[in-house]
ZALO-231227 format. One record per residue (C-alpha): residue number from 1; residue in three letters; x, y, z. Coordinates in Angstrom, 1 decimal. Example, Ala and Ser with C-alpha at 12.3 -4.5 7.8 and 13.67 -1.06 7.14 Angstrom:
! residues 2
<pt><pos>1</pos><code>ala</code><x>12.3</x><y>-4.5</y><z>7.8</z></pt>
<pt><pos>2</pos><code>ser</code><x>13.7</x><y>-1.1</y><z>7.1</z></pt>
//
This chain:
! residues 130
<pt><pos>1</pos><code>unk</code><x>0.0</x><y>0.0</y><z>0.0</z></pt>
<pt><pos>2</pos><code>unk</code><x>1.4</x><y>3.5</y><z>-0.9</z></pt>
<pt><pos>3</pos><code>unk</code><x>0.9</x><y>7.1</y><z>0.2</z></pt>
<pt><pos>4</pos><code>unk</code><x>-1.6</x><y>7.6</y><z>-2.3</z></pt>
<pt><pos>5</pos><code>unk</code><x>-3.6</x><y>4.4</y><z>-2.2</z></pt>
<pt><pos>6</pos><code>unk</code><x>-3.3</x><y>5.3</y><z>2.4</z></pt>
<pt><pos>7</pos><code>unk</code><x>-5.3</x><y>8.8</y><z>1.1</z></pt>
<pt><pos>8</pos><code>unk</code><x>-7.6</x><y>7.6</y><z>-0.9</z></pt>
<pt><pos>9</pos><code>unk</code><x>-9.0</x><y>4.8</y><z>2.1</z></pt>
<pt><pos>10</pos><code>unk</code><x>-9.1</x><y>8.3</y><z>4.3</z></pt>
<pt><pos>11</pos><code>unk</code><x>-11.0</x><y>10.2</y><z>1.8</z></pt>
<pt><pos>12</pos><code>unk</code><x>-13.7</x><y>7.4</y><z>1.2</z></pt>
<pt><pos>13</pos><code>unk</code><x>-13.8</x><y>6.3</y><z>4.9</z></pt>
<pt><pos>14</pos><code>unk</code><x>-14.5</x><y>10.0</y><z>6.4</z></pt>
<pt><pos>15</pos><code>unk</code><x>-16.9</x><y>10.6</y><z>2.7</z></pt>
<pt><pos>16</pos><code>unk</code><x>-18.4</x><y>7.4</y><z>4.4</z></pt>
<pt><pos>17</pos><code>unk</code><x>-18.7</x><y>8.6</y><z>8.1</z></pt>
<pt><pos>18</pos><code>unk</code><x>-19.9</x><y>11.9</y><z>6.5</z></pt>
<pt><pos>19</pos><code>unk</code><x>-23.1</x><y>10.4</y><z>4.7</z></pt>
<pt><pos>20</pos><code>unk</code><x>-23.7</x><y>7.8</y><z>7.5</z></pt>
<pt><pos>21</pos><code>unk</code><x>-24.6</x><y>10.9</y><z>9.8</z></pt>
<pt><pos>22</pos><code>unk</code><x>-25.8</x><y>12.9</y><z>7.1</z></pt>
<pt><pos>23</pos><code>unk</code><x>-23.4</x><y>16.0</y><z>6.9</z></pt>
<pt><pos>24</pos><code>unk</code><x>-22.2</x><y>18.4</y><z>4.3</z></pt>
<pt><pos>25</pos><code>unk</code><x>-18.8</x><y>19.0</y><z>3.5</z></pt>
<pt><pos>26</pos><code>unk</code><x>-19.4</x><y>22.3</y><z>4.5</z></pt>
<pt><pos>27</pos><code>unk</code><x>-20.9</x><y>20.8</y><z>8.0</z></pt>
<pt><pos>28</pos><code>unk</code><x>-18.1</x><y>18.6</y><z>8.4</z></pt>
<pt><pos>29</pos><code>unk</code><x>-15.7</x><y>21.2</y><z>7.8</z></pt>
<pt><pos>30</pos><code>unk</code><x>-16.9</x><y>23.6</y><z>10.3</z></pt>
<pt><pos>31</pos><code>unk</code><x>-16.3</x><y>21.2</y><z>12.8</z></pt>
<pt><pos>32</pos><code>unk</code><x>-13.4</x><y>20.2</y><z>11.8</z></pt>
<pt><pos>33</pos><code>unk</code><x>-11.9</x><y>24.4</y><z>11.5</z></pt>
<pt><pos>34</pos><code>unk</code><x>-11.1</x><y>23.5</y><z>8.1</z></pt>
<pt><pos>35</pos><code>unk</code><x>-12.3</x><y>24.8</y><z>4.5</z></pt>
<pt><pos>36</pos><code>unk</code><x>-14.8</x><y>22.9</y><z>3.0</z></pt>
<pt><pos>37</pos><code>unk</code><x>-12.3</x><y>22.4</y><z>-0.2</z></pt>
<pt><pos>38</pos><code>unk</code><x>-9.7</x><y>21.4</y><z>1.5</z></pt>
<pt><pos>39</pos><code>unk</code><x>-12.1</x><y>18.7</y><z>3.4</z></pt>
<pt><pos>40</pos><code>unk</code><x>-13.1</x><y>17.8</y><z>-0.6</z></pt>
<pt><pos>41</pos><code>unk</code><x>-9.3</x><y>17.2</y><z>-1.6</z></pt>
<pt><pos>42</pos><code>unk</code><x>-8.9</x><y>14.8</y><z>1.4</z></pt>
<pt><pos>43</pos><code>unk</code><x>-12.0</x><y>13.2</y><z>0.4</z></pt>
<pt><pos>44</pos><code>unk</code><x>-10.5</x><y>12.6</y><z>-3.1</z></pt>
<pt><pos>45</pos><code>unk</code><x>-7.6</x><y>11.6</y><z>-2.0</z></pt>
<pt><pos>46</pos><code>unk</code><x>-5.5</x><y>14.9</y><z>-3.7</z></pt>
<pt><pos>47</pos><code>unk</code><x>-4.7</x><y>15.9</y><z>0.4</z></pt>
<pt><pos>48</pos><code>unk</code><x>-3.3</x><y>14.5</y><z>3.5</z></pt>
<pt><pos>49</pos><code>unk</code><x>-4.7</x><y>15.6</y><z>7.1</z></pt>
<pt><pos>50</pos><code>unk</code><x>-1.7</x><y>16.5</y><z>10.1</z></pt>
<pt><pos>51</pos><code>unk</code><x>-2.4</x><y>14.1</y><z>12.9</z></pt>
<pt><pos>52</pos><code>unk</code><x>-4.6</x><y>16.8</y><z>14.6</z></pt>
<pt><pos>53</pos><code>unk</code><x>-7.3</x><y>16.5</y><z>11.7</z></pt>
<pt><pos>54</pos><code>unk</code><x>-7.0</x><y>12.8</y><z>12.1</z></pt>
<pt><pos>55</pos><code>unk</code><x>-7.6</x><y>13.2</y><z>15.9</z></pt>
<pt><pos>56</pos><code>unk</code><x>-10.8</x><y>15.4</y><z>15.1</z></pt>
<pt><pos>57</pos><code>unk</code><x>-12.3</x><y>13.1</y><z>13.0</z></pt>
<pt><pos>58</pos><code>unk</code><x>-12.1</x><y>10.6</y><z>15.4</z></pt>
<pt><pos>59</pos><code>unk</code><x>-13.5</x><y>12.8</y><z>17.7</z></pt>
<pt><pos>60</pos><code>unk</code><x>-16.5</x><y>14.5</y><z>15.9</z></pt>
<pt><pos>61</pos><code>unk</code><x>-17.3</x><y>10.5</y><z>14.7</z></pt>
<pt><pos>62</pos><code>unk</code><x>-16.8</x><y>8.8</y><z>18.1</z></pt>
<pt><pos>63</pos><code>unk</code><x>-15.0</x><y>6.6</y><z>16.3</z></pt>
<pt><pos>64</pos><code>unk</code><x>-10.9</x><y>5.6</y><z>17.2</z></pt>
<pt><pos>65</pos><code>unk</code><x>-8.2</x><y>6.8</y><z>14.9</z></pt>
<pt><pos>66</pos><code>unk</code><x>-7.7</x><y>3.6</y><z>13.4</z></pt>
<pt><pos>67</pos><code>unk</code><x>-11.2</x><y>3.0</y><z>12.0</z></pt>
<pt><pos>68</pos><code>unk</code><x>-10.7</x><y>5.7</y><z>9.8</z></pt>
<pt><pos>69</pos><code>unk</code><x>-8.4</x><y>3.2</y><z>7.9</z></pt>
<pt><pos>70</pos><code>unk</code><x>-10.8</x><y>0.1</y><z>7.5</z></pt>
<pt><pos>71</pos><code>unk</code><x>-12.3</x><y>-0.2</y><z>4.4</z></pt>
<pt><pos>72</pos><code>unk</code><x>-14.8</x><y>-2.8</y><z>5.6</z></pt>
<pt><pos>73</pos><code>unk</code><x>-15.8</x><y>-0.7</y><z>8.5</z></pt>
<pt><pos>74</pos><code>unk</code><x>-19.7</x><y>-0.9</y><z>9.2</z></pt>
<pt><pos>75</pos><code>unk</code><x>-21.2</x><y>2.3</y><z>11.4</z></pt>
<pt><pos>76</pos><code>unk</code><x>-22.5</x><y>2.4</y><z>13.4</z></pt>
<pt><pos>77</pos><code>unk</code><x>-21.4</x><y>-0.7</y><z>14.9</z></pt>
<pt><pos>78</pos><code>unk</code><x>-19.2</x><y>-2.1</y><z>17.9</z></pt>
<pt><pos>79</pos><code>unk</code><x>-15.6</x><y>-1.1</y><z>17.5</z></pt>
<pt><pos>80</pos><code>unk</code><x>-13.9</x><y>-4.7</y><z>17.4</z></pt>
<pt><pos>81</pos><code>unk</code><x>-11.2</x><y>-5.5</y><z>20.4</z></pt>
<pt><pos>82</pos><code>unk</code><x>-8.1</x><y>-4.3</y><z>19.1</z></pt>
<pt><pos>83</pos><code>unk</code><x>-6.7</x><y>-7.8</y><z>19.1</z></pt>
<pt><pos>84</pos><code>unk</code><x>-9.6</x><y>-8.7</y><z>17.2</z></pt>
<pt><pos>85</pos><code>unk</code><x>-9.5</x><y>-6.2</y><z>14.9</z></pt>
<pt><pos>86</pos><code>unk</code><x>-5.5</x><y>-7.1</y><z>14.0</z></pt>
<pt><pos>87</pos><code>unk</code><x>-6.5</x><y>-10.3</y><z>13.1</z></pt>
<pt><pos>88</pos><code>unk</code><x>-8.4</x><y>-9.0</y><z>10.2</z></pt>
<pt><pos>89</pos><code>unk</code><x>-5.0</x><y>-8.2</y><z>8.0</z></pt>
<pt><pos>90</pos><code>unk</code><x>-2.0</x><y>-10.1</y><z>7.1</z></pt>
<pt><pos>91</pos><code>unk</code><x>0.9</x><y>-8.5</y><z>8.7</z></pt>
<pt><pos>92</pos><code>unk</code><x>2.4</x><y>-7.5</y><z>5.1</z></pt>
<pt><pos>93</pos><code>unk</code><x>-0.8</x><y>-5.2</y><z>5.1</z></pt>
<pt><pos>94</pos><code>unk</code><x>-0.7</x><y>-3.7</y><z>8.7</z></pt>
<pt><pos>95</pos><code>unk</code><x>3.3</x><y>-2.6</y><z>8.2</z></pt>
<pt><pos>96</pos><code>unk</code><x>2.2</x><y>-1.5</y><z>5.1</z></pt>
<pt><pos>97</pos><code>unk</code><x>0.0</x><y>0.8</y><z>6.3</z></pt>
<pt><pos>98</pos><code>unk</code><x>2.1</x><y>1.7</y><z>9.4</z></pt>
<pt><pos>99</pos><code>unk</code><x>5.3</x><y>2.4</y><z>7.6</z></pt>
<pt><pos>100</pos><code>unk</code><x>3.1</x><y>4.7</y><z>5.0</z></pt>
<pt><pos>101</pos><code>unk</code><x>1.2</x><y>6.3</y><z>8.5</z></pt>
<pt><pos>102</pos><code>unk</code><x>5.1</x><y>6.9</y><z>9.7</z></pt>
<pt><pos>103</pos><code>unk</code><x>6.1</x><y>8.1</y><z>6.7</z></pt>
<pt><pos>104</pos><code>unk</code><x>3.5</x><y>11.1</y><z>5.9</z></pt>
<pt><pos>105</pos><code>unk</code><x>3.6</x><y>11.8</y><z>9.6</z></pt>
<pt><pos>106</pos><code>unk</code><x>7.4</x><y>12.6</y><z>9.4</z></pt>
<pt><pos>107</pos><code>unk</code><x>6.7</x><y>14.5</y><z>6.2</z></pt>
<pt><pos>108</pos><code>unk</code><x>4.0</x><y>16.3</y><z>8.0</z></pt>
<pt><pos>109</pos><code>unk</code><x>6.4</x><y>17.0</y><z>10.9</z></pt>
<pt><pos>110</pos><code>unk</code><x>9.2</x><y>18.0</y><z>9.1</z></pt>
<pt><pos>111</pos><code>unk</code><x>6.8</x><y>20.4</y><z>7.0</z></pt>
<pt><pos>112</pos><code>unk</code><x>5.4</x><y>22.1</y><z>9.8</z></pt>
<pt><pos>113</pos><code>unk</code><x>9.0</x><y>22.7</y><z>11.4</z></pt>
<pt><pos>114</pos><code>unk</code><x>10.6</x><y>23.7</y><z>8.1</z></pt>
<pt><pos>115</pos><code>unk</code><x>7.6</x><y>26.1</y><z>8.1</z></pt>
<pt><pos>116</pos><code>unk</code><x>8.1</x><y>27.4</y><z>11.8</z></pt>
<pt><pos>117</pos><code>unk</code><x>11.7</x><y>27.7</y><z>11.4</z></pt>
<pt><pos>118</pos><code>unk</code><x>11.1</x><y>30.2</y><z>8.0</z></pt>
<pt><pos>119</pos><code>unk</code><x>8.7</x><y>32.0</y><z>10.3</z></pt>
<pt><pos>120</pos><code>unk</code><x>10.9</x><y>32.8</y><z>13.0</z></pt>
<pt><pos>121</pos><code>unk</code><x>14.0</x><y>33.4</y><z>11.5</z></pt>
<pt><pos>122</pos><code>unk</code><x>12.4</x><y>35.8</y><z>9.0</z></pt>
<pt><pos>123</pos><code>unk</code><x>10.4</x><y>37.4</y><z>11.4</z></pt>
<pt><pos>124</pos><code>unk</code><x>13.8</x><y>38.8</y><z>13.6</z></pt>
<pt><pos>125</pos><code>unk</code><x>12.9</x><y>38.0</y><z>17.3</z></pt>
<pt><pos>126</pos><code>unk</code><x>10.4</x><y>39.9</y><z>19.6</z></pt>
<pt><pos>127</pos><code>unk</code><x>10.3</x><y>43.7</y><z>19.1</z></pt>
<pt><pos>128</pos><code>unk</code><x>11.6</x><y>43.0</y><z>15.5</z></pt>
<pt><pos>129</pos><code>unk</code><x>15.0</x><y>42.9</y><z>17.0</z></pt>
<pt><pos>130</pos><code>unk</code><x>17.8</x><y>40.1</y><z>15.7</z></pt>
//
């Protein structure tokens, strides 16, 4: 499983989650403090989400994080006992989807420090001072 094909089973689980309880993009995205196009990119699979929007997904659905990435996931229904819910996938599959988890995470990360880092040394220090 790749990066892309890891976005895509986002986008249709929380297009999924989104009908099941009857919400607009728009809805969703209010809830979630993000635009509604961005919510439709990650729908489509064009956008990832920082683990923050994965944590308020899970949230707004009463759902755990990791049920956002079952493709056979039936809602409302009992979430499975995690050992029961491992069972499911070969192991191939769950590294698979682990190492591609760790590896947009990191990109994530690394993205958002890169960013902060541009940020502060551009902006000089408090009182615009080196």
């Amino acid at each position: 499983m790749n990066e892309k094909e890891v976005c895509r089973l986002l986008g249709q689980a929380i297009k999924r989650f989104r009908g099941w309880n009857n919400w607009t993009q728009e809805y969703l995205a209010e809830k979630l403090d993000i635009s509604a196009n961005f919510l439709s990119n990650i729908e489509n699979g064009k956008a990832w989400v920082s683990p923050k929007t994965v944590s308020r997904l899970a949230t707004v659905f009463n759902i755990g994080p990791h049920e956002l990435f079952m493709p056979d996931y039936t809602y409302p229904a009992v979430t499975p006992v995690p050992a029961e819910f491992l069972l499911r996938y070969s192991q191939e599959t769950k590294e698979s989807i682990n190492t591609v988890l760790d590896e947009m995470t990191n990109k994530y990360i690394k993205a958002s420090t890169a960013k902060s880092t541009t940020t502060t040394t551009k902006g000089g220090g408090l009182n615009g001072g080196p």
